[in-house]
C-alpha positions in Angstrom: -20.2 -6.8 1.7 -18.6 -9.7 1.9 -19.9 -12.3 5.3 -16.8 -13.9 7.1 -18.0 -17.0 8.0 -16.7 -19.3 11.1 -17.0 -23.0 11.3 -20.8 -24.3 11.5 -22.2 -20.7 10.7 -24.3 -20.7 7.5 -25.3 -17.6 4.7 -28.4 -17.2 2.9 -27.5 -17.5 -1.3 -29.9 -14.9 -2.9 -28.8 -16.3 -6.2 -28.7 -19.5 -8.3 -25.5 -19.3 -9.9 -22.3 -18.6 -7.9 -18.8 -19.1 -8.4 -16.9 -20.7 -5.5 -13.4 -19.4 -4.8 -10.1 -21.7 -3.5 -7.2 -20.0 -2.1 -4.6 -22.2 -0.5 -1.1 -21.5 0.1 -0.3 -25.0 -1.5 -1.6 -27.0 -4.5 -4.7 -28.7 -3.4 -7.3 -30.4 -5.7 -10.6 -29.4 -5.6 -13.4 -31.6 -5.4 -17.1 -31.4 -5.3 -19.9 -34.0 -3.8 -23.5 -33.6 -4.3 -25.5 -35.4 -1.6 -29.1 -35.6 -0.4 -30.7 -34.3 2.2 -28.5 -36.0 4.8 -25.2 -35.1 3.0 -25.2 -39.1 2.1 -24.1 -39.9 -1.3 -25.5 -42.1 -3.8 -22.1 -43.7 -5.8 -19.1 -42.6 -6.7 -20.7 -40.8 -9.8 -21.7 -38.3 -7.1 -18.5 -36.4 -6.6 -16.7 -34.8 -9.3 -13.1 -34.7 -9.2 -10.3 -34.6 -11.8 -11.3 -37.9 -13.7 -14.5 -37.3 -13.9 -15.3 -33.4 -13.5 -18.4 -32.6 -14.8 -22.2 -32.8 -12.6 -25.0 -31.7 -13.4 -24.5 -28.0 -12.8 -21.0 -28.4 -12.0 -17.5 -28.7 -13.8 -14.6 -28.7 -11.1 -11.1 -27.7 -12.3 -9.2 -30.2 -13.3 -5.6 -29.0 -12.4 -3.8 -29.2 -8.8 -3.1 -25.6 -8.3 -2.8 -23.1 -5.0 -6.2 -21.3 -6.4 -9.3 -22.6 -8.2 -12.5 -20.6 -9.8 -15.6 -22.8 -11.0 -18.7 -21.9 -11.3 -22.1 -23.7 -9.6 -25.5 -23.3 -11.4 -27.9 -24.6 -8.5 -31.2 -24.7 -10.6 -29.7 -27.6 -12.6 -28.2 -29.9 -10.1 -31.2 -31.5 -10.0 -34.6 -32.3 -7.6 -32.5 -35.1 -5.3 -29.2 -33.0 -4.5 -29.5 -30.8 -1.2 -26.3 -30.5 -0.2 -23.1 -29.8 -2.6 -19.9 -29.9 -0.6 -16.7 -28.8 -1.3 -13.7 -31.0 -0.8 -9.5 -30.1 -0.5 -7.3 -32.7 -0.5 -3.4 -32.3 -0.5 -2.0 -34.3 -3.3 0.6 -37.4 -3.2 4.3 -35.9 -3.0 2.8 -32.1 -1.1 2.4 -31.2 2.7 1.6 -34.1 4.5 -1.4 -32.4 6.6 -3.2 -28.9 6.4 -1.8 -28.1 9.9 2.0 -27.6 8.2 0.3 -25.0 5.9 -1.2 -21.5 6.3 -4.7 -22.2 6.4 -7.0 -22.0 3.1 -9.3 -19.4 2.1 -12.5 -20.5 0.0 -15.7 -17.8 -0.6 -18.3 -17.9 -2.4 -19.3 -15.1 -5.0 -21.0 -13.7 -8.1 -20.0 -14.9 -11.1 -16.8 -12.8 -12.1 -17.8 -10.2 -9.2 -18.2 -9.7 -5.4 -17.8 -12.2 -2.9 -20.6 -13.4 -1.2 -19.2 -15.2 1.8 -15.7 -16.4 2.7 -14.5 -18.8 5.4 -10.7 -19.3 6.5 -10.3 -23.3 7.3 -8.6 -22.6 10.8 -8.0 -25.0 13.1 -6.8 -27.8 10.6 -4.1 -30.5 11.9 -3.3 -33.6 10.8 -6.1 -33.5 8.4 -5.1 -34.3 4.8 -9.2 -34.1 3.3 -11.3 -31.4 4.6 -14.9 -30.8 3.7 -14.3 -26.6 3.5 -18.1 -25.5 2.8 -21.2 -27.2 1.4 -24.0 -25.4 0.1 -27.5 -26.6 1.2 -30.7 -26.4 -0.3 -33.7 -25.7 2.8 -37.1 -24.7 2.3 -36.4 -24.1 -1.2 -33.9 -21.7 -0.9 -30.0 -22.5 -0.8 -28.0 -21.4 1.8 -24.1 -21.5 2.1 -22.3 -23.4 5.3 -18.5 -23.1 6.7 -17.8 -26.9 7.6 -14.5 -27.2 7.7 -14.1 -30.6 8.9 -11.3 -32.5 8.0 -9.9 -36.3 8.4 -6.6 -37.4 8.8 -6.8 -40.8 7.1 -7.4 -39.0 3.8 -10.1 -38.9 1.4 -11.4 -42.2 1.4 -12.3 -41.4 5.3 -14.0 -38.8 3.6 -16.3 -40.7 1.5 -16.8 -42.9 3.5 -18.6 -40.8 6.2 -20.1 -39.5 3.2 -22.2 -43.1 3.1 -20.2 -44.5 0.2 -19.5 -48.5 0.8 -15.7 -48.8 2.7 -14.3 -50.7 -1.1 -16.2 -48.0 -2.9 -14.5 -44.9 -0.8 -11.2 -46.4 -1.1 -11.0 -47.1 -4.9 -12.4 -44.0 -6.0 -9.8 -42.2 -3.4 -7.1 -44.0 -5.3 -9.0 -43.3 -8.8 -8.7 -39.5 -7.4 -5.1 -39.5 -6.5 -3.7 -41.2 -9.8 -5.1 -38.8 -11.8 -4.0 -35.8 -9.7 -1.4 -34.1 -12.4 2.0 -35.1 -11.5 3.5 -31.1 -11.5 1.4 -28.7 -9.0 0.8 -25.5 -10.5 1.8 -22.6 -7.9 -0.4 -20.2 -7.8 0.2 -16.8 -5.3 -2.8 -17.4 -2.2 -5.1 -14.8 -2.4 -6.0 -12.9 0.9 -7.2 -14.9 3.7 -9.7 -13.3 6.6 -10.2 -14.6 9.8 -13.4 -13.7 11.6 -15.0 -13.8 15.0 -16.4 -17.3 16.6 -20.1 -17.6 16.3 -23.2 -19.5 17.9 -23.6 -22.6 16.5 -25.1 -23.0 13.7 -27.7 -25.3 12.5 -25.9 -28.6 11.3 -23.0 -27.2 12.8 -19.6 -29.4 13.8 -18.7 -30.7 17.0 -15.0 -28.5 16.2 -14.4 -25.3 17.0 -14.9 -22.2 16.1 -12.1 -19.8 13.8 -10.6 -17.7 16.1 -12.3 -14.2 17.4 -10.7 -11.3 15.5 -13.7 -9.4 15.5 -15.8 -10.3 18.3 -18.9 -7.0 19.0 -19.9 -7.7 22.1 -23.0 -5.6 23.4 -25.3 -5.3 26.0 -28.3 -6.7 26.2 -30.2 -3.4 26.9 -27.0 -1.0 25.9 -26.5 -2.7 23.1 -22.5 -2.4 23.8 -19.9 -3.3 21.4 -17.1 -5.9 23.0 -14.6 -7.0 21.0 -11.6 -6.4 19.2 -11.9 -5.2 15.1 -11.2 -8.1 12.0 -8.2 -9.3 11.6 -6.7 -7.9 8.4 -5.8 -9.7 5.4 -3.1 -12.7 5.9 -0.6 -11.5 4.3 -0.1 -7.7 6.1 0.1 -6.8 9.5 -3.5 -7.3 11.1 -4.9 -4.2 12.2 -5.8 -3.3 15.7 -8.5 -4.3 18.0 -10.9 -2.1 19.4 -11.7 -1.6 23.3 -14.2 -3.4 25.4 -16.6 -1.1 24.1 -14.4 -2.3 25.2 -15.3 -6.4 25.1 -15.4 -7.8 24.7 -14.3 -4.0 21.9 -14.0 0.2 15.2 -11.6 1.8 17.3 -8.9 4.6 16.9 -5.6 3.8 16.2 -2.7 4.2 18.8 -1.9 7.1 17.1 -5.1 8.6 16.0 -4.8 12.4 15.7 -0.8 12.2 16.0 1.5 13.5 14.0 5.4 12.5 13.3 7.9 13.6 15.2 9.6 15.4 11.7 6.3 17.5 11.1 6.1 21.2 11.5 4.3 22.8 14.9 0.5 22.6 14.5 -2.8 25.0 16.5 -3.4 23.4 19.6 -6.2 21.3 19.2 -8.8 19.5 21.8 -8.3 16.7 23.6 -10.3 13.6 22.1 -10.8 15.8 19.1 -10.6 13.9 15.5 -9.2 16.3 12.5 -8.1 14.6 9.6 -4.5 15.2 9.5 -3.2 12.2 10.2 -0.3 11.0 8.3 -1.5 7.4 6.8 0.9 5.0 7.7 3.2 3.5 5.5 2.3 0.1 4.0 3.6 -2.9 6.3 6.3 -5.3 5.3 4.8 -8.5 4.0 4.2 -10.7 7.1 3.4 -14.3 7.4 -0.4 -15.1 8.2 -1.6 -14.3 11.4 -1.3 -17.3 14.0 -2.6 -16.6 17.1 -5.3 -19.2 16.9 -5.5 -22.5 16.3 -9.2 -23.7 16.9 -9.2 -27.2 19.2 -10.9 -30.4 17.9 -10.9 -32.0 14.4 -13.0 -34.4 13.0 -9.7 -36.5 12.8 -10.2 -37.3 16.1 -6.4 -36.8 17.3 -5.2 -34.1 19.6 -5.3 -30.6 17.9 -2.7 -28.3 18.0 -1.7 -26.4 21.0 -3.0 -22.5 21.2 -0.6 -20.0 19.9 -0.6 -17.2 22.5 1.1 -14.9 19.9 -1.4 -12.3 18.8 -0.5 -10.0 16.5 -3.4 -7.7 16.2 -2.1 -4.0 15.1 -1.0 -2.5 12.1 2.1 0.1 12.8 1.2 3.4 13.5 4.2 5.2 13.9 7.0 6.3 12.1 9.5 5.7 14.9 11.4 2.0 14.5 9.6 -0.4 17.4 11.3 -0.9 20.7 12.7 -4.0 21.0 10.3 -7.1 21.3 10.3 -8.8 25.0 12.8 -11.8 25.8 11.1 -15.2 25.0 11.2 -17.8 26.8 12.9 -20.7 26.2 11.1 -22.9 24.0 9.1 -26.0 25.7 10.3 -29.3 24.8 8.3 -31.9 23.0 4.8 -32.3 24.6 5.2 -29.3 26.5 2.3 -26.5 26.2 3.9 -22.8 25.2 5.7 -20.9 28.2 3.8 -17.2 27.9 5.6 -14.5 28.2 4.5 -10.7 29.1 4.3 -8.2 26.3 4.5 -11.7 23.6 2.2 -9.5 21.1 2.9 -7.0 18.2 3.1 -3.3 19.0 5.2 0.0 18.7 5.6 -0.2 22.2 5.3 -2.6 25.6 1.9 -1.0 26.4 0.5 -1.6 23.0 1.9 -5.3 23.3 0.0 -5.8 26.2 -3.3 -4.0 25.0 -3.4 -6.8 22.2 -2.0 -9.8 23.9 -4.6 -8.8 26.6 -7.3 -8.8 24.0 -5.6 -12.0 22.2 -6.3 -13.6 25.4 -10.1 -12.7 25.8 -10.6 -13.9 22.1 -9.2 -17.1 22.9 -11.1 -17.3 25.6 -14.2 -16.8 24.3 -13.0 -19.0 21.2 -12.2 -22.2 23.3 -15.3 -21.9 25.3 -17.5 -21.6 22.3 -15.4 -24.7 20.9 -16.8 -26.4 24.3 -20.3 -24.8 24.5 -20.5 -26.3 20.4 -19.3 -29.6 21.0 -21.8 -29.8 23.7 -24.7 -28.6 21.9 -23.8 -31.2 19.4 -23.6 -34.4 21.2 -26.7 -33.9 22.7 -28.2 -33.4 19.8 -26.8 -36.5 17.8 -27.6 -38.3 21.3 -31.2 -37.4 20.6 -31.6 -38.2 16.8 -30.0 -41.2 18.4 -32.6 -41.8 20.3 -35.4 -40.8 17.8 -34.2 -43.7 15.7 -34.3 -46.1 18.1 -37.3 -45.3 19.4 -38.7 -45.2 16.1 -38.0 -48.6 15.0 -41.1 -51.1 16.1 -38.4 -53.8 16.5 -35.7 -52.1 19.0 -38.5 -51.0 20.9 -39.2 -54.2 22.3 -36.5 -56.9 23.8 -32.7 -55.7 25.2 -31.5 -54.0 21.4 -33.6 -50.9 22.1 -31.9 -50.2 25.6 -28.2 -51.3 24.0 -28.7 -48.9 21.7 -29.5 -46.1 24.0 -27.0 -46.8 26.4 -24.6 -46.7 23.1 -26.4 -43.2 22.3 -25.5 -42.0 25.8 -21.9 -43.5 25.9 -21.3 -42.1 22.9 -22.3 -38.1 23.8 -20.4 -38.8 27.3 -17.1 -39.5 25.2 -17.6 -37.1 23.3 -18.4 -34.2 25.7 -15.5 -35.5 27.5 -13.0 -35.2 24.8 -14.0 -31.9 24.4 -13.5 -30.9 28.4 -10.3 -32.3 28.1 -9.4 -29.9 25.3 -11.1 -26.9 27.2 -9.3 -28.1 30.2 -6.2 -27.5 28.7 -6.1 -24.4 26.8 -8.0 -22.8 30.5 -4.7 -24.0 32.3 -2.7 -22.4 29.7 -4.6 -19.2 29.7 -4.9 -18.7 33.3 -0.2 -19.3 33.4 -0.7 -16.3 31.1 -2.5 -14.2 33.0 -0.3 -14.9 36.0 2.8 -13.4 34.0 0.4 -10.9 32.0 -1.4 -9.5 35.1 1.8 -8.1 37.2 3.2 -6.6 34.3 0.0 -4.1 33.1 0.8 -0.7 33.4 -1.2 1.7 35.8 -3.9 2.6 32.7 -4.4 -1.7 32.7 -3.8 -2.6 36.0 -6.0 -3.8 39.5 -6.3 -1.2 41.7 -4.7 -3.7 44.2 -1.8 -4.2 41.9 1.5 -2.9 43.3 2.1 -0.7 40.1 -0.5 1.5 42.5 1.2 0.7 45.7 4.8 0.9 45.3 5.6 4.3 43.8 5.4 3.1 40.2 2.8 5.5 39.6 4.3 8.1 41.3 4.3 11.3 38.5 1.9 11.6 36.0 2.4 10.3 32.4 3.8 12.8 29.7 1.3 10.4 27.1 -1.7 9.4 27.2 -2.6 6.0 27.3 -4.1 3.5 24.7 -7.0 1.8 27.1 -8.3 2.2 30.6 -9.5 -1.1 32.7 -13.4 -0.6 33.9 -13.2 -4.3 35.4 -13.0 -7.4 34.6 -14.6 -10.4 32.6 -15.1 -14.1 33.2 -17.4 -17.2 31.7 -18.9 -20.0 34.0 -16.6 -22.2 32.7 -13.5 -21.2 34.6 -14.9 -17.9 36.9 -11.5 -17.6 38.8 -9.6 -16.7 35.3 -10.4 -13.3 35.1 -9.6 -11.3 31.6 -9.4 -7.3 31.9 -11.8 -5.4 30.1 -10.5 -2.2 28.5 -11.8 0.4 26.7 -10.3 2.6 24.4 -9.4 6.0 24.5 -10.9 8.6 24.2 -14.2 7.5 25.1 -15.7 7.0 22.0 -19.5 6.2 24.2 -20.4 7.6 27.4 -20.6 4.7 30.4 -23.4 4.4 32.5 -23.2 2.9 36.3 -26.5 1.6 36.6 -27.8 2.0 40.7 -31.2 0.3 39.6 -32.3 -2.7 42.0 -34.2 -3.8 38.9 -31.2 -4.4 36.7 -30.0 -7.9 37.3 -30.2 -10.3 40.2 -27.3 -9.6 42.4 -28.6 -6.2 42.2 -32.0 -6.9 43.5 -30.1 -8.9 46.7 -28.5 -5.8 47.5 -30.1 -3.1 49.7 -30.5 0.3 47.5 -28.5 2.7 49.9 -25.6 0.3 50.1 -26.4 -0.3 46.1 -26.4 3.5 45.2 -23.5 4.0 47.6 -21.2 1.6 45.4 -22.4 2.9 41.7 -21.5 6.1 43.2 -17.5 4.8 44.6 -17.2 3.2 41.0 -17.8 6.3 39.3 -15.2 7.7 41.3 -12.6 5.3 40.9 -13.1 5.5 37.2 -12.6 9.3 36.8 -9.3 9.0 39.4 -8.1 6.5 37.2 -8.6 8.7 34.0 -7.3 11.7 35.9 -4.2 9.6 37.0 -2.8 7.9 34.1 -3.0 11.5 31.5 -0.2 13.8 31.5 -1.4 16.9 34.3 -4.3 19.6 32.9 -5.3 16.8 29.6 -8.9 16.1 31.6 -11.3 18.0 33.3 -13.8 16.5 35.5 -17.1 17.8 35.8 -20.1 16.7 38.6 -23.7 17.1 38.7 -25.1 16.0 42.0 -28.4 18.0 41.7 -29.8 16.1 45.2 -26.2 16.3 46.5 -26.6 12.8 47.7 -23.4 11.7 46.3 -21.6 14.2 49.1 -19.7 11.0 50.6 -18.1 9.6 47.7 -17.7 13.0 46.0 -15.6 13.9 49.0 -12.3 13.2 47.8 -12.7 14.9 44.8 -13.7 17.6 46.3 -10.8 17.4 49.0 -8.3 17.5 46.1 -9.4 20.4 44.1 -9.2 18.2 41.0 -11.9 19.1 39.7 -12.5 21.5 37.5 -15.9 23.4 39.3 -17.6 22.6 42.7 -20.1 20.0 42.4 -23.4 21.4 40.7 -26.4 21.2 43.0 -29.9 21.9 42.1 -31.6 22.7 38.7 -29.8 26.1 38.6 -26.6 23.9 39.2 -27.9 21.5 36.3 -28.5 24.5 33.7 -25.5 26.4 34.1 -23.1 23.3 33.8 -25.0 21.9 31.0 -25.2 25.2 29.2 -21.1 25.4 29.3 -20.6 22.2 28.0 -23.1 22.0 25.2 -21.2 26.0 24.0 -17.8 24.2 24.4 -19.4 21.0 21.9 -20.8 24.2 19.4 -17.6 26.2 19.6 -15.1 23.4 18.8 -17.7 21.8 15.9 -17.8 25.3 14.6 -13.8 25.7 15.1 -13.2 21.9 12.9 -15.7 22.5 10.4 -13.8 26.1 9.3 -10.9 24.1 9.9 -9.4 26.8 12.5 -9.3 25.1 15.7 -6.4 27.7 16.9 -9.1 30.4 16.6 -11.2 28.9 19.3 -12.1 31.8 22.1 -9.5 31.6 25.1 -12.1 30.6 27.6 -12.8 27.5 25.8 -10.6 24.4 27.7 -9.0 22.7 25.5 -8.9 19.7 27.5 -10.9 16.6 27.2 -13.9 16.9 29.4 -15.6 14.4 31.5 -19.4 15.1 33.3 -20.3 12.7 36.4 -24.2 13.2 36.4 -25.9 11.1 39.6 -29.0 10.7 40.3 -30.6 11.7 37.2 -33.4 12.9 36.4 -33.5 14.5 39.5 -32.6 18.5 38.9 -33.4 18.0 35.0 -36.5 19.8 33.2 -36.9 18.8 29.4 -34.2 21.2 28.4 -31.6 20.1 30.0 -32.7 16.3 29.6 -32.3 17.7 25.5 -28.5 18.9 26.2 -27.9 16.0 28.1 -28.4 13.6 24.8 -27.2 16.4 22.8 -23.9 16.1 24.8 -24.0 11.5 24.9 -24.5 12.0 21.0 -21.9 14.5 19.8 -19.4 15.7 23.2 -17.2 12.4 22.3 -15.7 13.6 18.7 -14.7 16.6 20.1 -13.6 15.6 23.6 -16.7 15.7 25.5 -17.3 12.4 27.6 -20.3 11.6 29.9 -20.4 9.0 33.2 -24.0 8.5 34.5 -24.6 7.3 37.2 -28.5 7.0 37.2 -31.5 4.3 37.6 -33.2 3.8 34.4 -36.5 2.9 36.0 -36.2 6.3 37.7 -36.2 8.1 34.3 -39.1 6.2 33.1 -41.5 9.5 33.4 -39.7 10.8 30.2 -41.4 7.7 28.6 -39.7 6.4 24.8 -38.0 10.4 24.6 -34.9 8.9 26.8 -34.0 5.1 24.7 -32.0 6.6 22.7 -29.6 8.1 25.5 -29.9 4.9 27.2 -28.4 2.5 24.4 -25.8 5.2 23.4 -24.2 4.4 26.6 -22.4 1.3 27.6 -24.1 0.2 31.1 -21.9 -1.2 33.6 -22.6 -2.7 37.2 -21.3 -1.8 40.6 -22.2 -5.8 41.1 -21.0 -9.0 39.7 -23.3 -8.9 36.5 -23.8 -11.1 33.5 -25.4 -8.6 31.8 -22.6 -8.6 29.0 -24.1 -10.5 26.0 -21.6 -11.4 22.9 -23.8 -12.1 19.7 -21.0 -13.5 18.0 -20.4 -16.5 20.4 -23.4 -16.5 22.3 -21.9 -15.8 25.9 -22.9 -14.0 28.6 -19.9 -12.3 30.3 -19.7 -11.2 33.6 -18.6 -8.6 34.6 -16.6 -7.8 38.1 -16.2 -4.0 38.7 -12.5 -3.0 39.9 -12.7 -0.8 43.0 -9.9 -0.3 45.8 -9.7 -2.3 48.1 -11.7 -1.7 51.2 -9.6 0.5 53.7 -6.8 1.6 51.1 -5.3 5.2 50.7 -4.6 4.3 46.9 -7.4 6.9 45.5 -5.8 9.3 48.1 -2.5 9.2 47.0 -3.6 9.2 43.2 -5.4 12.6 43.8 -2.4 13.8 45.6 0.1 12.9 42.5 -2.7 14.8 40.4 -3.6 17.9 42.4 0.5 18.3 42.7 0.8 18.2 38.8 -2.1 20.8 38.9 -0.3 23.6 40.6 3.1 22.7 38.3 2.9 24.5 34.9 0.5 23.2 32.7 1.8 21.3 29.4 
């Protein structure tokens, strides 16, 4: 399985001999550097390049071509070479930067087989020489490195970063570009694949990461998946994110389970049920490469490229034509940053365009501040080598040289870190103009509960379809905590969710007093199954509530007052058994039903609705049995429409020692508190996460489980 690198992440290379890969959608010669242990080079005699090909280990291609395949045999490049970069330069008479081109694609592989890792060289401007990868020898193993660093004044920039003598760099550039062949041979660009930001790496650039199109976010106990799935390859439609399993979000597509319009009537089959019927979509036009993100900073040192806010994220899923796209705005004049615009993503329809411009958003998002968070990381830490040095010479340490050159150290990181502020700075502004136009125009499924789409009789009948997402709340960084990006998860529930009411679970928790605590896990789970109830066509859920204690009577109450749902609230282990024990037959029945592939033959008192159990205050009520139905149910009720919402302290279930992990970290665990509790592996943040509840003293949940009791005593679809 091939690793998609981003910039500054590294690979391990469990083999010797590899074959390194070139795919540009331009000619572009192909040149290799072997270095020591600081990436310095000897001479000139230590790059190979179309005048002089051949290293030891090494012969580079020797044509200027749109794809080049050569072959690295690290046991004989010898004792003093630790790092072998590779280097693209555009030719004399091509592009005159990589930021007017698609960006490259380089991997490394087996010889003649599998890829081992790839990296796509986003983020590229003005450059016109980019270092794309190096591999790098440490503790005697060699290891693989996406640089992608790139320098506008060309290759003899390059080299001479690279250590070689100013005169030096610049004659062998020329020596380079005279003999670059005077005809490029084209070459078709093989697939390119963008990947999520990561932590930085060791060694890595002060420059940002590639752009997030597969960021897994998880929980640091949950162990929660949060972002939206790879982009697809450049040259077809990408396909679609997944749902803050939502954040920060391998998820369904929008029409998972559908069927076209032109097909023949089919059984009725449960809601959130999966059977493999689907009609596979047919292939996409050819599209140009995705370019929602352009990564900010450059090693050139001038002003990178303004983000693109159009994310195109989904393959097509239906066989209907696309409604027609939203009205752009007119386009900003020289300077100017891009005006957004509502709905400016891909998608069949306007609630799909938001779904992924929404998710566009919180990859960018996390992108820029991980550009930030990077650049950071690395002036501090060239500040201190900085400092090492100086310190370390006998001479500077004595006399005004040493303290010149820390104050240069120091001057130096300040710049830097303030060059990259300036470029956070920026794209924040132009993500928080986007969610001023993005926010009002969500749909009830997406929106606040404050959000007039609530309030002003938008949401006045129930859908006929059911949505893509629902919003559980919201997400923001340190770095700007006023912009605010919604976190939605997909439907059906694909995990159950888990409201944790613990004191112990995170600091604003512990502030809080546990009544008042317990009081607003329980008005969140609430909120959340109004929500689901109100944005499905009438009779498509079924809520369920086990209240064993009963101590959830207050915010139960308009539930209850509605006859929404489907049974009274159970009470007391008798309560607990019986509801439990009709759930976990409904899970049998419709396995059973799927796996003879007759789901019309279920038994007419099985719902065929999706289901959705609210359990508070567990354990209490719950002997061993019913604790066993309960995973049963958090393991297998979501395939065939079964979800669960827990509301429930885990240090309260602590008597059922190691028997309840598994339960716990198949659920995503939310807060009723401002939490950062979110952690993103790929990046490194920690998210927090804002709960959306009604406002205090609003009739919105009222008048939502009017419009849904109302559709209850209509006929049933």
């Amino acid at each position: 399985m091939t690793a998609e690198l981003v910039r500054g992440q590294n690979h391990p290379l469990s083999r010797s001999r590899v074959e390194i890969r070139v795919s540009a959608h331009t000619p572009v010669l192909a040149l290799v550097s072997a270095g020591d242990d600081a990436g310095r080079l000897p001479g000139p005699e230590a790059v190979a390049h179309p005048g002089a090909r051949a290293l030891a280990g090494l012969e580079v291609p020797g044509e200027l071509s749109g794809r080049h395949r050569f072959t690295v045999d690290l046991d004989s490049v010898g004792p003093a070479v630790h790092r072998v970069g590779l280097v693209l330069v555009l030719p004399p008479g091509g592009p005159v930067r990589f930021g007017a081109v698609p960006s490259p694609y380089v991997a490394v592989a087996e010889p003649e087989g599998a890829e081992i890792a790839g990296y796509t060289l986003t983020g590229l401007d003005s450059e016109t020489a980019v270092v794309a990868l190096e591999l790098y020898r440490r503790q005697g193993a060699w290891k693989v490195r996406a640089v992608g660093q790139g320098y506008a004044a060309g290759l003899g920039a390059l080299l001479a970063d690279a250590g070689l003598p100013g005169p030096a760099a610049v004659a062998l550039a020329a020596q380079v570009m005279a003999t670059a062949p005077p005809e490029p041979v084209t070459s078709a660009p093989a697939t390119a694949v963008t990947s999520a930001p990561a932590t930085a790496a060791e060694g890595a650039t002060p420059t940002a990461p590639a752009p997030a199109a597969h960021a897994e976010a998880a929980s640091a106990e949950a162990g929660m998946p949060m972002a939206p799935e790879a982009a697809a390859p450049a040259p077809a439609a990408p396909a679609a994110p997944t749902s803050v399993e939502a954040v920060v979000p391998g998820a369904a597509s929008a029409a998972e389970g559908a069927v076209p319009a032109s097909a023949e009537a089919t059984p009725t089959v449960p809601q959130g049920v999966r059977v493999s019927r689907e009609v596979p979509p047919a292939p996409p036009a050819a599209q140009p490469p995705d370019p929602y993100v352009e990564a900010p900073g450059s090693a050139s040192g001038d002003a990178p490229p303004t983000i693109s806010y159009a994310h195109p994220r989904r393959r097509p899923t239906s066989a209907e034509p696309p409604e027609p796209g939203p009205q752009r705005a007119q386009a900003p004049g020289p300077g100017e940053p891009p005006r957004p615009v509502a709905g400016d993503a891909a998608g069949w329809s306007m609630e799909e365009r938001l779904y992924n411009q929404v998710w566009g958003m919180f990859e960018d998002l996390a992108r820029t501040v991980s550009a930030y968070r990077s650049a950071v990381e690395f002036a501090d830490a060239r500040m201190d080598r900085e400092l090492g040095e100086a310190l370390s010479d006998p001479r500077q340490r004595l006399g005004g040289s040493g303290d010149a050159a820390r104050d240069a150290a120091r001057e130096r990181r300040d710049e830097l870190v303030d060059r990259a502020r300036a470029v956070l700075d920026r794209d924040l502004a132009q993500l928080v103009a986007e969610t001023e136009v993005v926010e009002p125009a969500l749909p009830a499924p997406y929106a606040r509960w404050d959000s007039p789409v609530w309030h002003d009789g938008r949401a006045a009948a129930l859908p006929e379809e059911s949505p893509l997402a629902l919003r559980l709340g919201d997400l923001h960084l340190p770095e700007r905590p006023d912009l605010r990006i919604p976190m939605l998860m997909r439907l059906p529930l694909e995990r159950g969710i888990w409201i944790d009411n613990g004191r112990t679970g995170s600091e604003a928790a512990m502030a809080m007093d546990t009544d008042r605590l317990r009081l607003a896990a329980m008005d969140m789970a609430v909120a959340h199954a109004v929500r689901l109830l109100a944005v499905h066509p009438g009779g498509r859920y079924a809520v369920h509530v086990i209240d064993a204690a009963g101590a959830g009577a207050a915010s139960l109450a308009p539930l209850v007052r509605s006859g929404v749902l489907a049974e009274p609230p159970a009470a007391g282990p008798g309560g607990v058994t019986r509801t439990l024990a009709a759930l976990t037959r409904r899970v049998d029945l419709v396995q059973m039903a799927l796996r003879a592939g007759a789901p019309e033959d279920l038994p007419p008192d099985v719902d065929t609705a999706g289901q959705l159990l609210i359990v508070h205050d567990f354990p209490h009520g719950f002997d061993d049995r019913a604790v066993t139905q309960l995973r049963y149910l958090a393991d297998e009720g979501p395939a065939v429409g079964v979800h669960l919402l827990m509301v429930a302290d885990r240090d309260e279930a602590s008597a059922y020692g190691p028997l309840l992990d598994p339960l716990w970290r198949s659920l995503m665990r939310l807060s009723p508190v401002p939490d950062s509790h979110l952690a993103d592996p790929w990046v490194g943040h920690h998210w927090t996460f804002e709960p959306d509840l009604p406002p205090r003293g609003s009739q919105v949940l009222d008048r939502a489980l009017d419009r849904i009791a109302a559709a209850r005593r209509g006929p049933r679809p």
